[in-house]
PAZAVO-24935 format. One line per 4 residues: number of its first residue (from 1); their letters; for each residue x negated, y negated, z negated of N, C-alpha, C, O. Coordinates in steps of 0.1 Angstrom, whole numbers, plus 5000, padded with zeros to 4 digits. Atoms other than C-alpha are relative to their C-alpha. Example, Ala and Ser with C-alpha at 12.3 -4.5 7.8 and 13.67 -1.06 7.14 Angstrom:
1 = as = 4991,5012,5000,4877,5045,4922,4991,4988,5000,4981,4988,4993 ~ 5009,5011,5000,4863,5011,4929,5008,4989,4992,5003,4978,4991
END
This chain:
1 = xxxx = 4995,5000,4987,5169,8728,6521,5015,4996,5000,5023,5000,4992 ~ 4984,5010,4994,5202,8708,6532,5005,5011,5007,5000,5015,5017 ~ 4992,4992,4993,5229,8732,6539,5010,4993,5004,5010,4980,5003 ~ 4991,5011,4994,5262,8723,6557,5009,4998,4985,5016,4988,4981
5 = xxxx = 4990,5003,5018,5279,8727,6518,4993,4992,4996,5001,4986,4989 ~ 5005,5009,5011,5258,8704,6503,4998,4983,5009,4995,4972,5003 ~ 4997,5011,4986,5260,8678,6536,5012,4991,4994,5014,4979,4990 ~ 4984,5005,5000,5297,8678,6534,5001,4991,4984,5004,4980,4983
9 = xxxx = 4998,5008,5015,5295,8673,6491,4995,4986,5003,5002,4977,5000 ~ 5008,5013,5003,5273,8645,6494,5012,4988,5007,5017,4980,5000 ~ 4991,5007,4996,5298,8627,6518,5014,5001,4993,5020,4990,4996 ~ 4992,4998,5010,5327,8637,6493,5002,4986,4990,5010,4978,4987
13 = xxxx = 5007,5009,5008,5306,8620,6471,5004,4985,4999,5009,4978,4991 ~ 5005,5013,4993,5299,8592,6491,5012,4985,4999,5013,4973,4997 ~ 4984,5013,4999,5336,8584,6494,5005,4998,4994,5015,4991,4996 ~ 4988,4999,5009,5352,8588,6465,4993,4988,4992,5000,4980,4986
17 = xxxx = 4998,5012,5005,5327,8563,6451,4999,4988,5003,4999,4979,4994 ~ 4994,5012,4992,5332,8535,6478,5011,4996,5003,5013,4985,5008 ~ 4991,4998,4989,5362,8543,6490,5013,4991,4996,5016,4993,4985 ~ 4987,5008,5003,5394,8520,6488,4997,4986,4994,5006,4978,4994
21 = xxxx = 5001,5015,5002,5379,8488,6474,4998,4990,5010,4997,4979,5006 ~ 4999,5009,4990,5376,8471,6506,5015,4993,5002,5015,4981,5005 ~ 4989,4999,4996,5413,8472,6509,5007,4989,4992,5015,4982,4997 ~ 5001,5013,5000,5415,8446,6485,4997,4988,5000,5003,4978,4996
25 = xxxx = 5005,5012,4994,5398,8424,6497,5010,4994,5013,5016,4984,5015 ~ 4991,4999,4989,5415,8429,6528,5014,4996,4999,5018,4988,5008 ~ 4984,5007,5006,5452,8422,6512,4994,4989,4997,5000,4979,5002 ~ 4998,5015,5004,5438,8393,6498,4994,4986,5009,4994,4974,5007
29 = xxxx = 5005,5010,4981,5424,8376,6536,5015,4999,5005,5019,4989,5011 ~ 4992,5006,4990,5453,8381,6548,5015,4991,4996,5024,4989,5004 ~ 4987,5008,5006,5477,8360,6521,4995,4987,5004,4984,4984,5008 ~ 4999,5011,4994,5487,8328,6528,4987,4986,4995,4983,4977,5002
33 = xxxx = 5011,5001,5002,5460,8316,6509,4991,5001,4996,4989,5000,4984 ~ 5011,4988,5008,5429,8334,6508,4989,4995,4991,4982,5002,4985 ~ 5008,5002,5005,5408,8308,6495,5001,4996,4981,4993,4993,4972 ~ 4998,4995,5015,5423,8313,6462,5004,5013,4997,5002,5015,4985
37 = xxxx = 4996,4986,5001,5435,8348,6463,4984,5008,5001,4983,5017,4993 ~ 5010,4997,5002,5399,8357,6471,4993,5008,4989,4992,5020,4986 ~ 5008,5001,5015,5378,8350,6438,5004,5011,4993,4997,5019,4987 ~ 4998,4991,5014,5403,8369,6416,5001,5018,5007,4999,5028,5001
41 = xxxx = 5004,4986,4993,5405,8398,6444,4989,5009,5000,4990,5021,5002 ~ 5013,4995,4994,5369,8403,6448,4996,5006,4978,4992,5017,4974 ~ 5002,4993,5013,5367,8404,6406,5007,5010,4999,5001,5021,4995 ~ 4996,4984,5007,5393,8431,6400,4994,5012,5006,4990,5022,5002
45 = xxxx = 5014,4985,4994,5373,8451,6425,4991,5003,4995,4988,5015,4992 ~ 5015,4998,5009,5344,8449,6409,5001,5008,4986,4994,5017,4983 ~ 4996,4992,5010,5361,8459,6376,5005,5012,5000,5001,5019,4991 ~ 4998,4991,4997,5380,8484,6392,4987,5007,5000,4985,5012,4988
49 = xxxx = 5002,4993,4996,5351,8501,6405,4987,5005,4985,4982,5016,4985 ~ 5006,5002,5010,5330,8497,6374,5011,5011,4985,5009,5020,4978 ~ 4992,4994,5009,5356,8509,6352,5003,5019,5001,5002,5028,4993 ~ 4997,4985,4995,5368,8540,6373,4988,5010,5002,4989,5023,5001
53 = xxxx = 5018,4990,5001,5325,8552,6378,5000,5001,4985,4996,5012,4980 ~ 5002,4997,5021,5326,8551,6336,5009,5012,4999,5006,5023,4994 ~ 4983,4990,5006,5361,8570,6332,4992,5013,5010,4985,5021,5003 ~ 5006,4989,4997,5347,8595,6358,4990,5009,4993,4991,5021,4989
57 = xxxx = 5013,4995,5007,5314,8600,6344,5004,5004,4983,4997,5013,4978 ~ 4993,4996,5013,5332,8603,6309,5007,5014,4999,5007,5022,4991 ~ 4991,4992,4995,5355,8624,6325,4993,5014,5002,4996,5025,4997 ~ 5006,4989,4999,5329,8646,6337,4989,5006,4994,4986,5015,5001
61 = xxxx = 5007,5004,5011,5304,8646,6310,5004,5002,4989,5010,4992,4984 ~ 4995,5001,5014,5313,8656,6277,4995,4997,4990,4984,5002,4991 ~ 5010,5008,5009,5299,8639,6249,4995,5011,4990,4987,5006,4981 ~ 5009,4989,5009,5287,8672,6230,4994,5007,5009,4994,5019,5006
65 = xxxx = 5010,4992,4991,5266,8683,6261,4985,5001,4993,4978,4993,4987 ~ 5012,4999,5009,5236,8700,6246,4985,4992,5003,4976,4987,4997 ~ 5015,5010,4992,5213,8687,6274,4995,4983,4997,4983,4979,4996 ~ 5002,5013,5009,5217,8650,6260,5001,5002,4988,5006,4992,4982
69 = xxxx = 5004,5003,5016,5212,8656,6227,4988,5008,5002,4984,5016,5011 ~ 5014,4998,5001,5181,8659,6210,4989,5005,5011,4982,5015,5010 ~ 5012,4995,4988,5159,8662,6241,4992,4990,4994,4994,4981,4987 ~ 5010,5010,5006,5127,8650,6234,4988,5002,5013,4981,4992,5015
73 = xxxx = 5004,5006,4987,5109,8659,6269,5000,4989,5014,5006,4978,5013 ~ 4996,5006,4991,5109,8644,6298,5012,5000,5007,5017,4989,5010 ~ 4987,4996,5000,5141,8661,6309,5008,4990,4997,5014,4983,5006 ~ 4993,5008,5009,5156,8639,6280,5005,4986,5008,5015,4979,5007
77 = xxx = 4999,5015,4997,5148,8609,6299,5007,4994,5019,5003,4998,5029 ~ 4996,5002,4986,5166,8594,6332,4986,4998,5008,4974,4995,5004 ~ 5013,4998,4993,5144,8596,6360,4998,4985,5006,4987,4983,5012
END
């Protein structure tokens, strides 16, 4: 059952892993010329957003979690 706490989390969620990469793109439309400011705008985002979902998930994840090691059920395996 969907309470309003677990509503709210999900939108938390939602935002923190979307949120602010638009913004370069956005700075780089509006320089004087976007059709080269573009290209390398749109890659650091992409890295950004790529890099900072790893460091989180690192972050929150410790690599001697018991649940990832030796699992050998189903559990073990992503769904």
């Amino acid at each position: 059952m969907m309470t309003w706490t677990r509503v709210c989390s999900m939108f938390v969620t939602a935002a923190f892993t979307s949120a602010g990469t638009e913004l370069v793109v956005l700075a780089a439309s509006k320089a004087p010329d976007p059709r080269a400011t573009m290209p390398p705008a749109v890659k650091r985002a992409v890295w950004c957003i790529i890099i900072i979902y790893n460091k989180s998930l690192t972050t929150l994840i410790g690599y001697d979690e018991p649940r990832l090691l030796g699992g050998s059920d189903a559990t073990a395996s992503p769904p």
